[in-house]
C-alpha positions as CSV (number, residue, x, y, z in Angstrom):
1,X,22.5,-8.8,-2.3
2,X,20.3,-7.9,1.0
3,X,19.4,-5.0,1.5
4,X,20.7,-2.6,4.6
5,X,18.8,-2.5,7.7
6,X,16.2,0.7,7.8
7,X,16.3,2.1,11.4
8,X,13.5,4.7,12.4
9,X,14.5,7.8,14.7
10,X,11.7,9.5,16.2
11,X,11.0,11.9,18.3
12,X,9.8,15.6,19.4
13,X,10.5,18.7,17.2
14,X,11.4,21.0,20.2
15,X,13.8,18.2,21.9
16,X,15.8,19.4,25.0
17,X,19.6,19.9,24.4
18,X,20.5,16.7,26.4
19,X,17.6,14.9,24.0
20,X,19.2,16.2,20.7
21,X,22.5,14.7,21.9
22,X,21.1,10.7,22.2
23,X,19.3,11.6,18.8
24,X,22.8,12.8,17.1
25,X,24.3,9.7,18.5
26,X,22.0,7.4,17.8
27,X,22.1,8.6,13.8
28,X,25.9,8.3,14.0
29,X,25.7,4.7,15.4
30,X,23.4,3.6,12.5
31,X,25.3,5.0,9.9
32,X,28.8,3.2,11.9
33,X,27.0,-0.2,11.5
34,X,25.8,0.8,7.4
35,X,22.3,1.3,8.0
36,X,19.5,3.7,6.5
37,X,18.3,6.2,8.9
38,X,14.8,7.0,8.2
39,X,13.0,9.8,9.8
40,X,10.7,12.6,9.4
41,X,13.4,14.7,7.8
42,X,12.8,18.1,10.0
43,X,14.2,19.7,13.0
44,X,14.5,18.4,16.3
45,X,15.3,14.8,17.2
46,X,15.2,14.5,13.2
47,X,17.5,17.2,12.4
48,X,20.1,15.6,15.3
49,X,19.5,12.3,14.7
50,X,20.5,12.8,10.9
51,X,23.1,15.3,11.2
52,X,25.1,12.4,13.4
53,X,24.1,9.9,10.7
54,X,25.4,12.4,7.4
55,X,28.2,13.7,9.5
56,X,29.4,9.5,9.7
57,X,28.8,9.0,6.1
58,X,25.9,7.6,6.6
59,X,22.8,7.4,4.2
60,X,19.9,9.4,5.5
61,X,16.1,9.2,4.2
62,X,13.5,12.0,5.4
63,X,9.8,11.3,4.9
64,X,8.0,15.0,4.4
65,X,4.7,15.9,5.6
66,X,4.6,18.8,3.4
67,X,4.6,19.1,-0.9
68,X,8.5,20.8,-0.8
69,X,11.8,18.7,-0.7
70,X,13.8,21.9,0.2
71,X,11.9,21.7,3.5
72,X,13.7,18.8,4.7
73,X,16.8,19.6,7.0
74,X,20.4,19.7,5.6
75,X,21.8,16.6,6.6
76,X,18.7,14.5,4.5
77,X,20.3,12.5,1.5
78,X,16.4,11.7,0.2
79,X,14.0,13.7,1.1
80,X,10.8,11.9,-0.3
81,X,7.7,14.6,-0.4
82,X,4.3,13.2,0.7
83,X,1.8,16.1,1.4
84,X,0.8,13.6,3.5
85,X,1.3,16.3,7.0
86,X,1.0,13.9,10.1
87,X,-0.4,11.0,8.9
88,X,3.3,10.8,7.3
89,X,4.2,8.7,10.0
90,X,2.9,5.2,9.0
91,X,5.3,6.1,6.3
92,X,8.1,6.2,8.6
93,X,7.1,3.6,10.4
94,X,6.6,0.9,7.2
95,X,9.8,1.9,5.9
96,X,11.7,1.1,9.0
97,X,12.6,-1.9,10.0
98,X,13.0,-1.1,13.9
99,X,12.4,2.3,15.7
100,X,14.3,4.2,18.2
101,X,12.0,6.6,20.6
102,X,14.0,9.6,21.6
103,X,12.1,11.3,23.8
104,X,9.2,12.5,21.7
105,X,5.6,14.4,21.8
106,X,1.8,13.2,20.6
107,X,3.4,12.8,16.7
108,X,5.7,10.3,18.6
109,X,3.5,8.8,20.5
110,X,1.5,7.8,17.2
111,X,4.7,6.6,15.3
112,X,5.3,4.1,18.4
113,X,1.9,3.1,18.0
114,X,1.8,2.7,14.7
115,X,5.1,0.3,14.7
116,X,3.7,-1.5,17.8
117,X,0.1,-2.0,15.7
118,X,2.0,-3.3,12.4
119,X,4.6,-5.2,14.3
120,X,7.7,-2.9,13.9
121,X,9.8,-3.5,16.8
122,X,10.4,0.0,18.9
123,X,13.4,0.4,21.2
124,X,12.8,3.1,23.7
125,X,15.8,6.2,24.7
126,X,13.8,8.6,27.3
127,X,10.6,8.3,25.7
128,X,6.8,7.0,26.5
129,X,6.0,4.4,28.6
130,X,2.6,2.4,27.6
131,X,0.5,0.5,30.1
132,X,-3.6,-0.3,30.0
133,X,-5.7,-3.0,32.2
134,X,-4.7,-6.3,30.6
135,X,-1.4,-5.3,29.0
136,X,1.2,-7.4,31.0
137,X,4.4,-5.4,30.2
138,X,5.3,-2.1,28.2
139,X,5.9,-3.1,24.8
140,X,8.2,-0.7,24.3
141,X,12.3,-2.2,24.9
142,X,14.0,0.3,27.2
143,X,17.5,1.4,26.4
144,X,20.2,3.4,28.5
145,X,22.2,5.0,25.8
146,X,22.2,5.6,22.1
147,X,24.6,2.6,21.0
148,X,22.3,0.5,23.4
149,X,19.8,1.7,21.8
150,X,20.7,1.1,18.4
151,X,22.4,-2.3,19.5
152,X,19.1,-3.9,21.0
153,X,17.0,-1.9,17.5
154,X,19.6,-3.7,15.1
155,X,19.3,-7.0,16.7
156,X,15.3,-7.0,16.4
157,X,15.9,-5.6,12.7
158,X,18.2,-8.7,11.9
159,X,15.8,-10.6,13.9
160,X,12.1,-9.8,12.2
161,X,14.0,-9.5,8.5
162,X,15.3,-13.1,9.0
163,X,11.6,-14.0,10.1
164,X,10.2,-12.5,7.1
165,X,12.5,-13.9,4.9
166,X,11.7,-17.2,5.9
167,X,7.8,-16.6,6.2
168,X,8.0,-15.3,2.5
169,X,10.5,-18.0,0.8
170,X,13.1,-14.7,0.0
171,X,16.6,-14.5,1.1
């Protein structure tokens, strides 16, 4: 039996209206396909991304920075507590198998780092662009829409799975 695909939605706590929109409609395109959307379980970009996700039947996993599950928001299915506060992120970021920028702050910036660093493919709605002397291209694959979005992020999930599957010997 394989397991479902783990997409990452990140993105700013105090996210514009227009922001929270993509966010709700990327977690209800996840959930549509029967993946796990895994985020930082609070408000925001979180909140909207899983309330779309819950509100589709979809299964919703918030990573905590803080020691109390009743912090996450209401639409979490499994909150996991870490005390970890911000550096929470990696967290999100290993348990994902491809992110989904929306919008987003500094704690975003860090998360697309962080999945760019360990090789997590990152899928881009509104959010950072990256560029430095030497880096040829912005690493980060630019979408138009949520189900873009989450189209292009599922297809580099099925992609790096398959890759590690057959790096490893598993199926």
């Amino acid at each position: 039996m394989s397991r479902r695909l783990h997409i990452g939605v990140v993105g700013e706590q105090d996210a514009r209206p227009e922001t929270r929109r993509w966010a709700e409609a990327v977690g209800r395109e996840v959930a549509r396909r029967g993946g796990v959307l895994v985020c930082g379980g609070l408000g925001g970009v979180m909140e909207a991304a899983c309330r779309g996700a819950a509100e589709a039947g979809g299964l919703v996993v918030g990573i905590l920075p803080g020691t109390r599950a009743d912090d996450a928001n209401p639409y979490v299915t499994i909150p996991v507590v870490t005390g970890l506060g911000e550096a929470r992120n990696v967290i999100v970021v290993r348990s994902s198998d491809a992110l989904v920028a929306v919008g987003g702050g500094y704690g975003t910036l860090s998360e697309i780092a962080y999945a760019l660093k360990l090789g997590v493919p990152v899928v881009g709605l509104g959010t950072w662009e990256l560029s430095r002397p030497g880096l040829e291209a912005d690493p980060i694959v630019r979408a138009q829409d949520p189900a873009g979005a989450v189209a292009v992020a599922w297809e580099m999930a099925q992609r790096a799975r398959s890759t590690e599957q057959t790096r490893t010997g598993r199926e």
